[in-house]
C-alpha positions as CSV (number, residue, x, y, z in Angstrom):
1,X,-14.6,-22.5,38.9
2,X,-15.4,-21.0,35.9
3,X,-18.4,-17.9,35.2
4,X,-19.7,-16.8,32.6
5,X,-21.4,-13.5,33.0
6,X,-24.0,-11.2,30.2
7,X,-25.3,-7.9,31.0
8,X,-26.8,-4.9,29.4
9,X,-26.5,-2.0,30.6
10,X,-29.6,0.9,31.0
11,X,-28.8,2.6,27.9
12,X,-30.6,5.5,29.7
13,X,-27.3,6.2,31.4
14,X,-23.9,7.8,30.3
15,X,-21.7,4.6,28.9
16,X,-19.0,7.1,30.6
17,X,-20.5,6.3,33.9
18,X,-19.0,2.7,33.7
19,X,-15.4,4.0,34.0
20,X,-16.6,6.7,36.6
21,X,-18.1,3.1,39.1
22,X,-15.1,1.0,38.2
23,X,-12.7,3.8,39.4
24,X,-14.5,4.1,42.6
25,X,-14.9,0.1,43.4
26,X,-11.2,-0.3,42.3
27,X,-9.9,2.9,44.5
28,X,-12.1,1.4,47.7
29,X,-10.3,-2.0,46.2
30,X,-13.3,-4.1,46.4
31,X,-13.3,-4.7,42.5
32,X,-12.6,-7.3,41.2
33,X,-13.5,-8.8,44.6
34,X,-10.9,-11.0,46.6
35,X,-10.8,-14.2,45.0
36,X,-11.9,-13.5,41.6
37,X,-9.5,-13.9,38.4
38,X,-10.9,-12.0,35.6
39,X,-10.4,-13.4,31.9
40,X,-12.1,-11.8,29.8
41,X,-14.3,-8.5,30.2
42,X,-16.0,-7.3,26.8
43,X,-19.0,-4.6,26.2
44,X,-20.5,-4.7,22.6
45,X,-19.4,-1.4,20.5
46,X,-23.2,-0.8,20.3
47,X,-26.4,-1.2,22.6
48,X,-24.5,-1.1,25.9
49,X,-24.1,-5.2,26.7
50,X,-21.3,-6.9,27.5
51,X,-19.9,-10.6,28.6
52,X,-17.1,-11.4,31.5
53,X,-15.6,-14.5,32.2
54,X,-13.9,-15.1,35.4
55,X,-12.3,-17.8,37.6
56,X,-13.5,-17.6,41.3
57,X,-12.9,-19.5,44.2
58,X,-16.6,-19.9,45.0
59,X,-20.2,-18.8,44.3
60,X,-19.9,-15.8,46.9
61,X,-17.0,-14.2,45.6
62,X,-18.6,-14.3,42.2
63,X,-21.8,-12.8,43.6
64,X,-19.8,-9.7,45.3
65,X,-18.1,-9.5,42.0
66,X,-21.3,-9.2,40.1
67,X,-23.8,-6.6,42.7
68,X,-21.4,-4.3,43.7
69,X,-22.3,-2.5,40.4
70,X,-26.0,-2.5,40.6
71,X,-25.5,-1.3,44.8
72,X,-22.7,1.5,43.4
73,X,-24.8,2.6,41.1
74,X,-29.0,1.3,41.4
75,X,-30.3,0.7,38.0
76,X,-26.9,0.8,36.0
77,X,-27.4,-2.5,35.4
78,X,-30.4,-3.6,33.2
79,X,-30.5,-7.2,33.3
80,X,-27.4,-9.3,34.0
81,X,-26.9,-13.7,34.2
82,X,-24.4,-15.4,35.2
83,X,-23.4,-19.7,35.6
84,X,-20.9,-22.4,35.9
85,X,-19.3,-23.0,32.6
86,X,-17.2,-25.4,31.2
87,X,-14.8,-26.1,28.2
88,X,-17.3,-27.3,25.2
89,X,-14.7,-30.4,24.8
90,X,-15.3,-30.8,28.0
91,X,-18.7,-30.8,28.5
92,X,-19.7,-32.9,25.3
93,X,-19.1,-36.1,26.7
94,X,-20.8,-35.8,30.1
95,X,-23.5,-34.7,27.7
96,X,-23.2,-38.3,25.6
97,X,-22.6,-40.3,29.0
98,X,-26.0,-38.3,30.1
99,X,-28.3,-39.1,26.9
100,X,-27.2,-42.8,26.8
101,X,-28.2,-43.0,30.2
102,X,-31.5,-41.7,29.4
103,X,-32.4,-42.9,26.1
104,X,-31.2,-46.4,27.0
């Protein structure tokens, strides 16, 4: 299953700090947690937000993946969501299905 995941970041801490967590989750090799295949990991080049886009194997794995940062490091994390994605091409015609279904 597919995740998409925003966050922003406290822009009250050091960006630096980011590296300093991830070193520490990856050396206790919890990050990224068992079952999770990251694709894509960005953070903007300003105001300290970012995206990640992973495979995981279930809704637990993904939820390690995402709170081990705000429990390594309380208040890191400003806000963060996360959901189920899907391909547009293949979401547009469940979509259609869906509307003719409703609107008759």
């Amino acid at each position: 299953m597919i995740f998409i995941t925003y966050w922003e970041l406290n822009p009250d801490f050091d960006p630096g700090e980011m590296a300093e967590i991830a070193q520490e989750l990856m050396s206790k090799k919890i990050y990224p947690a068992e079952g999770i295949k990251e694709i894509a990991f960005y953070i903007s080049a300003t105001d300290y937000w970012g995206i990640g886009i992973d495979e995981a194997d279930s809704e637990e794995v993904l939820t390690r993946n995402i709170n081990m940062w705000r429990i390594a490091k309380p208040g890191f994390i400003k806000f963060i969501k996360s959901t189920p994605a899907m391909e547009v091409t293949k979401i547009l015609p469940i979509l259609v299905k869906l509307k003719k279904q409703i609107k008759g």
